[in-house]
C-alpha positions in Angstrom: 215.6 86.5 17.8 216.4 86.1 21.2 220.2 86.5 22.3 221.5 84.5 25.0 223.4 85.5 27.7 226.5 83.4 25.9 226.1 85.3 22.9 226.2 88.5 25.0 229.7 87.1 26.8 230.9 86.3 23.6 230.0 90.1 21.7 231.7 91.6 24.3 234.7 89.1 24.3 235.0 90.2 20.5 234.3 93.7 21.2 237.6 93.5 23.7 239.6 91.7 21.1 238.8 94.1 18.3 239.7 97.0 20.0 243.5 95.9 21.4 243.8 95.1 17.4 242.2 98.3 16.2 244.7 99.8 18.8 247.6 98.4 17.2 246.4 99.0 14.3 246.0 102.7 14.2 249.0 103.3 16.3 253.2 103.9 15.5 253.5 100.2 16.5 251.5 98.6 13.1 253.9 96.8 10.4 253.4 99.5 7.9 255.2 101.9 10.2 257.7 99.8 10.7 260.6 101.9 9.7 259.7 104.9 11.3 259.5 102.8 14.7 262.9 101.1 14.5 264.6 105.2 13.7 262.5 106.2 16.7 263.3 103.3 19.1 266.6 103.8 18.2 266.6 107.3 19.2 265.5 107.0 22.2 267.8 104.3 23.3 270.4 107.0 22.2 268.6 109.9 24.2 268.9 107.4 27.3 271.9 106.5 26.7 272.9 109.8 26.7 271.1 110.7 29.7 272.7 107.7 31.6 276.3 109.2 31.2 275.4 112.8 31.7 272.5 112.7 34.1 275.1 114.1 37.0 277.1 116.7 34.6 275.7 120.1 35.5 277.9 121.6 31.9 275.3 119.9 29.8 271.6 120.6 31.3 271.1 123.9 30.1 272.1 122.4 26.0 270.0 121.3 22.8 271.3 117.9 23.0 269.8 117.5 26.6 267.3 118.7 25.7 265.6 117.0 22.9 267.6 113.8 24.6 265.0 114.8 28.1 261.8 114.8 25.5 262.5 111.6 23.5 262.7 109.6 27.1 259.9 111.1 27.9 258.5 109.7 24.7 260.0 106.5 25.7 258.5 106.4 28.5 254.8 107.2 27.8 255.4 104.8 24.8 255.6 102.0 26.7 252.6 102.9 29.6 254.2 104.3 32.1 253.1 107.7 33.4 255.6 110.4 33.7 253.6 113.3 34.8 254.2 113.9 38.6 250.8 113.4 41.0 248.5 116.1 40.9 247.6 117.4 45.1 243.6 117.5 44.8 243.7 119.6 47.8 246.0 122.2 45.3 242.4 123.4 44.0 239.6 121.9 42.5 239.3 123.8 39.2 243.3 123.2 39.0 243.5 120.2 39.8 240.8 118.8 37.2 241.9 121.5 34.3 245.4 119.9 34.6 244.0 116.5 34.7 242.1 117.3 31.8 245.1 118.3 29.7 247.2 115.4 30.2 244.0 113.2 29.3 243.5 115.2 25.9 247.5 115.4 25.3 247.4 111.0 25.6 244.5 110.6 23.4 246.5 113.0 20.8 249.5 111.1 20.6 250.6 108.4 18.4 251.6 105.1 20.5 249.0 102.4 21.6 246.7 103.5 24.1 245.4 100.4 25.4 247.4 97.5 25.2 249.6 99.5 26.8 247.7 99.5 30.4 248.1 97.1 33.4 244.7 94.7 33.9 243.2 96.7 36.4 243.4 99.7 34.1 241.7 97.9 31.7 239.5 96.1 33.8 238.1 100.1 34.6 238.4 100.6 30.7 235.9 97.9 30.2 233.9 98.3 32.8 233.6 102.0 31.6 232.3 101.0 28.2 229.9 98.6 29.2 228.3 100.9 32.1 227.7 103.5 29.1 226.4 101.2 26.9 224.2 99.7 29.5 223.3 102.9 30.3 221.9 103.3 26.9 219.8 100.3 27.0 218.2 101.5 30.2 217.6 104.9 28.9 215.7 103.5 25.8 214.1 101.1 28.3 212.6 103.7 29.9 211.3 105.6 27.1 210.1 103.0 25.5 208.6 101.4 28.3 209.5 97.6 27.2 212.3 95.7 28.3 214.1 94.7 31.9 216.4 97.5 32.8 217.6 95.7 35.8 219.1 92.6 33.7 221.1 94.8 31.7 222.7 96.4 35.0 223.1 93.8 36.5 225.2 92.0 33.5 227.3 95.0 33.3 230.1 93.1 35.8 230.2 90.1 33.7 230.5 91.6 30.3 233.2 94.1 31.4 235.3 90.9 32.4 234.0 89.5 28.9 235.6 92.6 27.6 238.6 92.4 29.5 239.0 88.6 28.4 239.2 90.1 24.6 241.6 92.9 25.4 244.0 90.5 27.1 243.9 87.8 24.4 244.2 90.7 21.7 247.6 92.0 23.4 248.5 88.4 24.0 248.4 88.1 20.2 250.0 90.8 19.3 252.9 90.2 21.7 253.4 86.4 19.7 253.3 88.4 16.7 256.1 90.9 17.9 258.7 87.7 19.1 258.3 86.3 15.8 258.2 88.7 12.9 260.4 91.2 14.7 264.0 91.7 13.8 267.1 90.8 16.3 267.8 94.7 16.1 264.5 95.9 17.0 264.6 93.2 20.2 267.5 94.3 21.2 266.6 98.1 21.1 264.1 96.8 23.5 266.2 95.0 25.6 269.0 98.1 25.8 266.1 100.5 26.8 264.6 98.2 29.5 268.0 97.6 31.2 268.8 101.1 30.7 265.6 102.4 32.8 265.6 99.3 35.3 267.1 101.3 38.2 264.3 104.2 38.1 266.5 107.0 37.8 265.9 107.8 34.1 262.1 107.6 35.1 262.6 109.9 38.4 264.8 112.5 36.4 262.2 112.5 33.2 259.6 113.1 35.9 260.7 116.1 37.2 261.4 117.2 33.9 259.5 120.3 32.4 259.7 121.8 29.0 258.9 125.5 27.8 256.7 125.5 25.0 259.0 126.8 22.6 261.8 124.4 23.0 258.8 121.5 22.1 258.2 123.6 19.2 262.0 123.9 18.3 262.3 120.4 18.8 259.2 119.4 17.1 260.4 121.6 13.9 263.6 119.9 13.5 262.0 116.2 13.3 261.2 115.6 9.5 258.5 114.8 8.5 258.1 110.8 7.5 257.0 111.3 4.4 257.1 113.6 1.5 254.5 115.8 0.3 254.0 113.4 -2.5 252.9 111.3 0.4 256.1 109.0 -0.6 257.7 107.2 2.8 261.2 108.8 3.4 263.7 106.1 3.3 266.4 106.6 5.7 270.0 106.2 5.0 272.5 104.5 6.9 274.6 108.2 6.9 271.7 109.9 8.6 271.0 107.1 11.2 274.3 107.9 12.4 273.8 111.3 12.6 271.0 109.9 14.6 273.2 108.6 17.1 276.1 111.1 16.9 278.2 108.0 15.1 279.5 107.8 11.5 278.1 104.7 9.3 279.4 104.8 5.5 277.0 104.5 3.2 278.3 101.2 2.1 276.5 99.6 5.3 273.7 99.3 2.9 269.9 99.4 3.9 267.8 100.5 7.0 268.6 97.2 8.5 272.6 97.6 8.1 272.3 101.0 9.1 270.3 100.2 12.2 273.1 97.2 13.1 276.0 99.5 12.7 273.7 102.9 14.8 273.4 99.7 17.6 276.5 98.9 17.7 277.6 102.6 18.1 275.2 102.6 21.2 276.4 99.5 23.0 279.9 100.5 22.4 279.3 103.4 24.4 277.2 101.7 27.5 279.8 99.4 27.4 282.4 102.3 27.7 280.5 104.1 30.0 280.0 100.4 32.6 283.8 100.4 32.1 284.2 103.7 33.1 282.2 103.3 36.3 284.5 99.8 37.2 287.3 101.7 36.7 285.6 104.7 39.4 284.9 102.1 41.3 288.5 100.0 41.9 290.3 103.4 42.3 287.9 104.6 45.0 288.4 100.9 46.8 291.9 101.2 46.2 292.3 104.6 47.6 290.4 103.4 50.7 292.7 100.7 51.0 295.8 103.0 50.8 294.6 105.2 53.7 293.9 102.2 55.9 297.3 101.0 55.4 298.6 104.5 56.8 297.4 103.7 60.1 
């Protein structure tokens, strides 16, 4: 049977769709991880919170708590897409240069989060443009060792199906971001929300940059993570007492569930950006009314 060009567009449209689901799917971010994701979005927003009110206190850089607080926004960060490995100098060295490159392409692949919905449409636009060149690839190979078929055609529809492609990722993500609005809970949205508007001004970003751990303190920190789940292979169900320890607060154990527990951990948090924006109102009218004073001496 003959397939159509239309039927090509349209394989390759479900190819795109398919993998933004398969990439949900097999990532932190699917529903049946959904526990471990609201403990580890919550930690985060805690590490950046904490970063946020100590980012300029040189007493604290050299502790634990910075720390681990420095690698779970750096988590946060690469979580959501955004790059936090400084630009690599070609001219530092070629063999360097490509060695490093090479690392922090094995190091993405290896972690957990979605790898990508996660990426801007040019960077998928590449993505899909990649596949379809080495499948195309493929067809002219066979082409030529078979001696049948039009190796040209296939080439030259290689543009077209990676937009095809690109068509599917989109609509997958698109999907998938309906999904989120609807079925996630007010706490996990706002979780969002806090670490959005707590990274908006670029600093976090900038100081998680220029950040870099020794191997042993990622091993230290990595160590003292439990495991979410048993050896049985039974999910660990978190307690509201240890989601405060979480974020250095005390919730009784009367909260009731994950979902109390993650209220009352939030509410810890906001209470301290909200402490923390007073703080820096309070900096603020002092400095203006210290100005004011000296002016008034002359």
């Amino acid at each position: 049977m003959n397939i159509t060009f239309y039927d090509t567009l349209v394989e390759n449209y479900c190819a795109g769709l398919t993998v933004s689901l398969a990439d949900r799917l097999f990532s932190d971010e699917s529903s049946r991880k959904t526990e471990q994701r609201k403990i580890r979005k919550l930690e985060e927003v805690d590490a950046l919170e904490y970063l946020a009110s100590n980012s300029t206190s040189d007493a604290v850089i050299d502790t634990k708590k910075y720390n681990e607080s420095l690698l779970k926004a750096r988590n946060y960060f690469q979580r959501n897409g955004i790059s936090v490995d400084p630009k690599m100098d070609i001219h530092e060295g070629n063999f360097r240069y490509f060695t490093r490159k090479f690392s922090n392409g094995i190091n993405h692949i290896r972690q957990s989060h979605e790898k990508i919905n996660r990426l801007n449409w040019k960077q998928k636009l590449a993505f899909a443009f990649g596949i379809e060149l080495f499948f195309d690839s493929c067809v002219v190979l066979s082409h030529a060792i078979s001696g049948a078929g039009n190796s040209m055609t296939a080439l030259a529809r290689t543009p077209v199906q990676a937009i095809a492609f690109l068509g599917g990722l989109q609509t997958g993500r698109g999907w998938l971001y309906v999904k989120d609005y609807a079925v996630r809970s007010k706490e996990e949205k706002e979780l969002d929300y806090l670490g959005r508007e707590l990274t908006a001004d670029g600093k976090l970003l900038q100081l998680v940059s220029n950040y870099r751990p020794t191997k042993d303190l990622i091993v230290e920190v990595i160590d003292s993570v439990p495991s979410s789940e048993e050896p049985t292979g039974e999910k660990i169900r978190y307690t509201p007492k240890q989601i405060g320890e979480k974020v250095g607060g005390t919730i009784l154990e009367g909260c009731g569930g994950i979902e109390d527990g993650l209220k009352a951990g939030l509410g810890v948090i906001k209470r301290r950006i909200e402490e923390r924006r007073q703080a820096e109102i309070d900096r603020k009218a002092a400095d203006t009314k210290r100005i004011q004073d000296k002016l008034k001496d002359f």
